[in-house]
Every structure is written in C-alpha cells, then in structure tokens.
VOVOKE-536867 format. One record per residue (C-alpha): chain; x, y, z. Coordinates in Angstrom, 1 decimal, decimal comma. Example, Ala and Ser with C-alpha at 12.3 -4.5 7.8 and 13.67 -1.06 7.14 Angstrom:
   chaine        x        y        z
        A     12,3     -4,5      7,8
        A     13,7     -1,1      7,1
***
This chain:
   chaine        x        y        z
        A    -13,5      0,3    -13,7
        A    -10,5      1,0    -16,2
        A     -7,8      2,7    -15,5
        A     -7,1      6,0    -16,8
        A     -3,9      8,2    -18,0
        A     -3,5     11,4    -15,4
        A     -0,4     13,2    -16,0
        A      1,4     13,9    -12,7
        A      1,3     17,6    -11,2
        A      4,8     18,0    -10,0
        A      3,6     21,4     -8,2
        A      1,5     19,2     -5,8
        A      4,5     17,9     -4,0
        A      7,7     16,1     -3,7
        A      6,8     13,0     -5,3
        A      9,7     11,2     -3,7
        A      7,7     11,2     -0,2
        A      5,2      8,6     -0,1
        A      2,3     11,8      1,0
        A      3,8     13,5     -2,3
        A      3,2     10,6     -4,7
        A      0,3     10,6     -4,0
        A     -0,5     13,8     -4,2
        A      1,1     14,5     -7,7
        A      0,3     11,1     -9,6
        A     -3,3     10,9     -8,4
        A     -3,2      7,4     -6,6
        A     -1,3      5,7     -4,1
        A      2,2      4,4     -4,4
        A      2,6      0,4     -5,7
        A      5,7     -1,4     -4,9
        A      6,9     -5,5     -5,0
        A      7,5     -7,2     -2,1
        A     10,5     -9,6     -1,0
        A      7,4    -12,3     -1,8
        A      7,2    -11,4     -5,3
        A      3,4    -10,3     -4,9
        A      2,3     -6,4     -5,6
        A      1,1     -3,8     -2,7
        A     -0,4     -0,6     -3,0
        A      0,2      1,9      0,1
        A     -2,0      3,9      1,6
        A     -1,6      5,9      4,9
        A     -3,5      5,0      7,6
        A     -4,3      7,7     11,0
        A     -6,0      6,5     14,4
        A     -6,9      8,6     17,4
        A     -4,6      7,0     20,4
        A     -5,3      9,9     22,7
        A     -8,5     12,0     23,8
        A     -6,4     15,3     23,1
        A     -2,5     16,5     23,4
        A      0,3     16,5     21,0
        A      0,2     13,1     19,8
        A     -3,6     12,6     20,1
        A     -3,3     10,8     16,3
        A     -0,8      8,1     15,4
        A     -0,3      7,4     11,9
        A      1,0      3,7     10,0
        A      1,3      2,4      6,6
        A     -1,0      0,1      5,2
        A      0,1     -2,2      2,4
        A     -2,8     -4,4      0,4
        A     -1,5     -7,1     -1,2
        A     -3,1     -7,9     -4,5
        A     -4,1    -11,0     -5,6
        A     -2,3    -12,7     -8,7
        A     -4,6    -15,4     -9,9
        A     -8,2    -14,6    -10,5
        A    -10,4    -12,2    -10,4
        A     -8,7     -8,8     -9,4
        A     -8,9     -7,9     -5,7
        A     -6,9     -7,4     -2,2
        A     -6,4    -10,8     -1,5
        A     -4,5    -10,1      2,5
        A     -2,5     -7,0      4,0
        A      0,4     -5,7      5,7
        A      0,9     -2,9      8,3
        A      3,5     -1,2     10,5
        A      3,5      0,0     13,9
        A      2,4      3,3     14,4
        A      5,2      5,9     12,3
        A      4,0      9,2     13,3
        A      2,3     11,3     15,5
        A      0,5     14,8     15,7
        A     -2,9     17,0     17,5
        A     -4,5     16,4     14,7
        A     -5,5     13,9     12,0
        A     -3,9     15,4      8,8
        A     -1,0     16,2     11,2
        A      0,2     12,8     11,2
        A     -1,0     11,9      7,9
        A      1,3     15,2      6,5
        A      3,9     13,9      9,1
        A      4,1     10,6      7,9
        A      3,8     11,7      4,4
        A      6,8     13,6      4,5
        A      8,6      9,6      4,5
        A     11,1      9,1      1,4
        A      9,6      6,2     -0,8
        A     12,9      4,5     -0,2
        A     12,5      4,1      3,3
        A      9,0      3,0      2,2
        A     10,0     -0,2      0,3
        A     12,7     -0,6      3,1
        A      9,5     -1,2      5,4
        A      7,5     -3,4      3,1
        A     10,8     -5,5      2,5
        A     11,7     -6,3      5,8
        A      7,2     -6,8      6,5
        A      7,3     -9,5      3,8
        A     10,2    -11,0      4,3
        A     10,1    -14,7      5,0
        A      6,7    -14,8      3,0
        A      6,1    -17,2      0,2
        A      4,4    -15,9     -2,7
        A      4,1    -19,3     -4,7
        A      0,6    -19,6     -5,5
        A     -0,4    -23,5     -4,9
        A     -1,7    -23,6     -8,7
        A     -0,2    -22,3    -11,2
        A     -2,6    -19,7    -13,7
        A     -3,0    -22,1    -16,8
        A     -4,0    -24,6    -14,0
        A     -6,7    -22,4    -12,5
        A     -7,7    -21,6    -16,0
        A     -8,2    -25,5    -17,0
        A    -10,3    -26,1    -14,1
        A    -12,8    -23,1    -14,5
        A    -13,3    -24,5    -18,0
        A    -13,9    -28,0    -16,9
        A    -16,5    -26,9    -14,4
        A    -18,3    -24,8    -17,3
        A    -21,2    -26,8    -18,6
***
C-alpha cells in the first residue's frame, strides 16, 4: 500500500509524547537506532493482574525494519513493563504521556552493542537475484 500525505491535528495532543504523536500525525513514531537500522514504536498493554490498580502493565515495542529486500519487520525490540493502570487504555494513556526524548533514550540504550552491517551489501543482493533470473 502507498503511503499517503495526512496533515497532523495538533488539537489531538501533545505530539511531543510518544501517545500524542501518534495521535496527531496518524501513525506511530519512527526513530534510528544506535545500530543504524529504522524502528517504528508502538505501545504495547498486557493484563498482569485479575483486577486492582495495576491490573494492566504497559511496554514499548520497537519493530525493526528491514534494509535490504523486500519491505517488512525483519526482528524487534521491547522494554520491561513502563506503566501501569485498572484498565487497559489506562496504561496505554499512562505510558503515552512519555516525552519522545526519553523514547529514543530507551531505544538507544535497547540497541546498543547491535551491529546493523548487513552481510551483503544491496548492489550485491541485487546481482544475485538477477543471476538466478532465467
């Protein structure tokens, strides 16, 4: 599917948050890691308790994208659980409330140490599909 232009709606939220973002541009938040590969964020809840304040624990997933081939998630990062709440969109809201800095803090210090160097490099990839094309 291609993408498509949709102008953000600033009276959605604070789009500084990483709940806001998305919220006011209509998709999730996309950010580089210390690897040098791209991640989209999305916020992730569980339930963790039958009932009670902090029955649903929320975390950030990050999908890393894959940078030769065909487009896709090709592996993932997540944190431990961030925030709490009774409900479901309680600790979704509460863990959206997050500053986008603090964000890319977490997805730094989750990829650190990771190598992004592909083991061929694209023109590579691009010689060998045409080799195996009859």
């Amino acid at each position: 599917m291609p993408g498509r232009f949709l102008p953000a709606d600033h009276s959605l939220g604070d789009a500084n948050t990483i709940g806001g973002y998305a919220a006011v541009h209509s998709r999730p938040a996309a950010f580089e890691g210390t690897d040098g590969m791209s991640y989209s964020v999305e916020i992730v809840v569980d339930r963790v308790a039958a009932d009670g304040p902090e029955a649903f624990a929320a975390f950030l997933l990050f999908l890393r994208w894959r940078r030769v081939g065909a487009q896709g998630v090709e592996g993932h990062l997540e944190t431990d659980y961030l925030a709490w709440g009774p409900t479901e969109d309680r600790a979704r809201t509460n863990l959206g409330a997050m500053q986008l800095e603090r964000v890319r803090e977490l997805l730094a210090i989750l990829s650190a140490g990771r190598t992004a160097a592909p083991t061929r490099r694209w023109w590579d990839v691009m010689r060998a599909e045409d080799e195996d094309t009859p």
